[in-house]
C-alpha positions in Angstrom: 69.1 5.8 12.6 69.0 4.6 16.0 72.4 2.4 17.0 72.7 -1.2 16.4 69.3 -1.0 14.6 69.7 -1.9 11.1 65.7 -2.8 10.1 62.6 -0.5 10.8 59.2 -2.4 10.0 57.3 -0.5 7.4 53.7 1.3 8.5 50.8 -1.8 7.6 48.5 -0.7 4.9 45.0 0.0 5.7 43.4 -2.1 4.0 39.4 -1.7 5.4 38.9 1.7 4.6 39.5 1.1 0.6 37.6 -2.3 1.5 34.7 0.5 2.6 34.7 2.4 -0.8 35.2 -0.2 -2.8 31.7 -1.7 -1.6 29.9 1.4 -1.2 30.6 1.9 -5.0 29.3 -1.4 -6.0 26.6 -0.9 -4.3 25.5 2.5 -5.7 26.5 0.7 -9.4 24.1 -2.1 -8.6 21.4 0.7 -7.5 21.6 2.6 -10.1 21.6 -0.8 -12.5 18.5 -1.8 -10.6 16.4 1.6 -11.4 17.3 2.1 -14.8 16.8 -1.7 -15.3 13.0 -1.1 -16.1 12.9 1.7 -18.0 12.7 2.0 -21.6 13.7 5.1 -23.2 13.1 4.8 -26.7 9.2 5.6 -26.0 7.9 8.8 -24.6 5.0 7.8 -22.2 2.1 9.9 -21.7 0.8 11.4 -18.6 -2.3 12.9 -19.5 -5.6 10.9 -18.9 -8.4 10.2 -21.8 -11.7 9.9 -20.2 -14.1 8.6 -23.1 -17.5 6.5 -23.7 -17.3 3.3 -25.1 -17.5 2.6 -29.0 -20.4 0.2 -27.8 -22.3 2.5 -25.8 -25.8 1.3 -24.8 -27.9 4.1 -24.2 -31.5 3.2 -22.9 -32.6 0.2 -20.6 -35.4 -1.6 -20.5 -38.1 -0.3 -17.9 -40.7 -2.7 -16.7 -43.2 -0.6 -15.1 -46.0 -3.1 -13.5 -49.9 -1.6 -12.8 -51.3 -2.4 -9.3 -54.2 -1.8 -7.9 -52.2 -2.0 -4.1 -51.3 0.4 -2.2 -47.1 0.7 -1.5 -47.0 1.3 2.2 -44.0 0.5 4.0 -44.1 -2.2 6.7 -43.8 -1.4 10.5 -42.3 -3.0 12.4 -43.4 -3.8 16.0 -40.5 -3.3 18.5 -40.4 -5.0 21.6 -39.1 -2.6 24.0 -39.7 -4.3 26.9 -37.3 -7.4 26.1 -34.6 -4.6 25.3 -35.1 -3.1 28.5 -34.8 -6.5 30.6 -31.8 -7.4 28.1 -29.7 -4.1 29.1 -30.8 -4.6 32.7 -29.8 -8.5 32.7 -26.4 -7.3 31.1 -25.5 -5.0 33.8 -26.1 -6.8 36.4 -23.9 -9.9 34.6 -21.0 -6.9 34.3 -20.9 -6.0 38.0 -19.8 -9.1 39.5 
């Protein structure tokens, strides 16, 4: 003891590191709550896929088939290549000013 010194303060606690653990283990409790929350172990789920046909499976369609006396031919179309070229020609020289 030091002279004339009859009182030594006592070291302060540290009270923020226990404040620390103290929520980082709520927090795990409350995330481990939060996943098992949902899940329901009394029944074991099944992974496997079934891929089956309906009970009420319809099987054929009715076909319509129509007799013509026309020919199918396919319809041509005329292009205008002209306007296309004055359109790409008129829209260059809009982009260079």
């Amino acid at each position: 003891m030091l002279d004339g010194i009859d009182y030594y303060p006592k070291k302060k606690k540290r009270i923020l590191p226990k404040l620390i653990w103290l929520l980082l283990f709520i927090l795990v409790l409350g995330g481990l709550w939060y996943y098992f929350q949902d899940l329901d172990f009394s029944q074991s789920k099944s992974v496997s896929i079934i891929i089956s046909q309906p009970t009420e499976y319809v099987g054929s369609e009715d076909e319509v088939i129509e007799d013509t006396d026309e020919s199918i031919t396919p319809k041509v179309i005329v292009s205008n290549e002209e306007s296309l070229d004055e359109v790409v020609s008129n829209y260059e020289a809009n982009t260079q000013n």
